[in-house]
Residue, then its C-alpha position, 0 to 999 in steps of 0.5 A: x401946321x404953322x398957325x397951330x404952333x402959333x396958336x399954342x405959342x399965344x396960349x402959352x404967352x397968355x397965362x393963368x387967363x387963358x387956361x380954359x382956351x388951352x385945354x379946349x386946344x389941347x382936346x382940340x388936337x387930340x380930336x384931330x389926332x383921333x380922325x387921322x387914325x390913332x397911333x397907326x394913322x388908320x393901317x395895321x400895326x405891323x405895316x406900320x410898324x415897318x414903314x417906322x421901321x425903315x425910315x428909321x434905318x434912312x436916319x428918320x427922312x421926312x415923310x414925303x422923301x422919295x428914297x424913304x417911299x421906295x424903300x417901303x414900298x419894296x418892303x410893303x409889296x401889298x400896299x399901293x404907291x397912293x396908298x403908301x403917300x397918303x399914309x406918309x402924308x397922315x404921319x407927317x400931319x400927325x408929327x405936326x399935330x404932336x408938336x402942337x399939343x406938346x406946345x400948348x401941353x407945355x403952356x397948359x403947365x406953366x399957365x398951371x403953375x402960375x395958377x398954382x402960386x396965385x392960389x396959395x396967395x390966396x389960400x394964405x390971405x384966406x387962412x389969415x382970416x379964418x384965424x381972425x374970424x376964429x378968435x374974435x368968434x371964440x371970444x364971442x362965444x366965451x362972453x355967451x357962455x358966461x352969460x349962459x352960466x349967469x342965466x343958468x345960476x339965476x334959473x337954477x335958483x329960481x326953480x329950488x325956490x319953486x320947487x321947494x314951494x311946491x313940493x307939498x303940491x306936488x306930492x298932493x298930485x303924486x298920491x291923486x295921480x297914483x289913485x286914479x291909476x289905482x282905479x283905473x287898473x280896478x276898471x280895467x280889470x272889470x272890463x278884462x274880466x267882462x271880455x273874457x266872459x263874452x268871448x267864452x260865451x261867444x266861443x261856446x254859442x259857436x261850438x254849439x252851432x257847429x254842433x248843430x249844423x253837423x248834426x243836420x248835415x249827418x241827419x240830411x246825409x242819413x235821410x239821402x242815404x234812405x232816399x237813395x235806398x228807396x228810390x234803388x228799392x223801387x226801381x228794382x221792384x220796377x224792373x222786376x215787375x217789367x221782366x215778370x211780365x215780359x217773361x209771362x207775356x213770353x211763355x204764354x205766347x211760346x205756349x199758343x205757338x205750340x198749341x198752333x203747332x200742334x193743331x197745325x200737325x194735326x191738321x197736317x196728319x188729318x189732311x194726309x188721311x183725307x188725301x189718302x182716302x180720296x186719291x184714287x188708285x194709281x194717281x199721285x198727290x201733288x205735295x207742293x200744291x198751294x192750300x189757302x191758309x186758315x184761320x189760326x194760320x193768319x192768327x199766328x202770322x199776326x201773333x209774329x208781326x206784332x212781336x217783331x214790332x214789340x221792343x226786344x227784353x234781354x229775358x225773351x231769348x228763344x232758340x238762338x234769337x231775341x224776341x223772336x220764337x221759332x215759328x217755323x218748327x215742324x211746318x210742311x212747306x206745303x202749308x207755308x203759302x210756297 
């Protein structure tokens, strides 16, 4: 603490040169200041606030006073005897800290205020100059513009003597300059014309194009229309064809398969005759006896399994089955193969 006031003491003797070296101090202290904790030196404001309190109703003691210590820690249950002498021992470091920065503050000031009146020495000697630099530089730019104007005079002589040399020239020049404009307007409009021209040329020629190509593209549309109509046309031919036959091949075997039935009922009855005449009185036929089957019975069964194996038409329906005809109808079981 001593050899801080001392510091600041020196700063102050030293003057307008040491100015940079006292701000440095004083940033110095104020960095110190800020590592012992701020205004509060690290605790709550209102703990604080009580420890300023109650050394201020002992008369301001010194920090380090015994009957202050006790007073607060009395007042500051919550806080520890080392806790309380570290925060005494911090806010006397921060007085201190306070009275150097004041010191070097104050010699911050008077090194200031010595810096102050040398600069308006200065400012005053410079001003002098200035007004020196002014008036000979004012002079200096009479004298140019005299000049300037004597120059100006001669030149503006010069050119009314040139110009009124040369204002038959010039006229001359004026009436070329405003016939070759004159032609060039003339060509301008030819060349104006002769776009105009190839542009309507280039917009009918490309009206003429779109026109042909929509009417390619409604010719094409048209033929792929008729085309689609055709290929629908005979594919329906097809499929009428296809059903046509699957339809006859139908009825032509349901009408075989009636005809084996019928010879087959005939048959059936022709047995039964037979069978009637040659069975003895009194003797039985056995109905269930096994009979070999004949030649349009083993027709028919082939007839059946090549339909089975045919592909099935939604046309061919018979008696609640596709493709399949009743083959069964009017059969005895007798004559099966049971």
């Amino acid at each position: 603490g001593g050899a801080s006031a001392a510091s600041a003491v020196d700063f102050a003797a030293a003057g307008d040169g040491a100015h940079p070296e006292l701000s440095a101090a004083i940033a110095r202290l104020d960095a110190q200041l800020d590592r012992l904790g701020g205004a509060t030196v690290g605790w709550p404001e209102e703990e604080h606030a009580v420890f300023l309190r109650v050394r201020s109703q002992l008369g301001s003691p010194p920090f380090d006073s015994e009957r202050l210590l006790s007073l607060a820690a009395l007042k500051l249950n919550t806080i520890t005897d080392g806790e309380l002498r570290a925060h005494a021992a911090g806010c006397a470091a921060r007085e201190e800290l306070l009275e150097e920065k004041r010191a070097a503050v104050s010699a911050w000031r008077g090194a200031r205020e010595t810096s102050s009146a040398q600069r308006v020495e200065r400012e005053r000697a410079i001003e002098v100059e200035l007004r020196a630099r002014e008036d000979a530089e004012r002079q200096r730019v009479e004298a140019a513009a005299a000049r300037a104007r004597d120059a100006r005079d001669a030149e503006l002589g010069r050119w009314k003597e040139r110009k009124e040399a040369g204002d038959a020239a010039a006229q001359e020049a004026q009436e070329a300059a405003e016939s070759e404009l004159k032609q060039r307007r003339k060509r301008e409009a030819r060349a104006s014309r002769r776009l105009r021209d190839e542009i309507g040329a280039h917009v009918r020629q490309r009206d003429e194009h779109a026109a042909f190509v929509e009417q390619l593209r409604a010719e094409k549309e048209t033929n792929d229309k008729a085309d689609a109509r055709r290929v629908n046309a005979e594919g329906l031919r097809r499929l009428r064809e296809r059903d046509q036959k699957l339809v006859k091949g139908a009825l032509e075997r349901k009408r075989e398969r009636g005809r084996v039935v019928v010879e087959q009922q005939e048959r059936a009855e022709l047995l039964k005759l037979k069978g009637n005449r040659a069975t003895p009185r009194g003797v039985e036929r056995d109905p269930d006896r096994l009979v070999a089957p004949t030649a349009t019975i083993e027709r028919r069964r082939e007839q059946e399994e090549e339909a089975r194996r045919a592909p099935k038409s939604r046309l061919m329906t018979f008696g609640g089955e596709r493709g399949v005809p009743p083959s069964r109808r009017a059969m005895p079981t007798w004559r099966s193969g049971v």
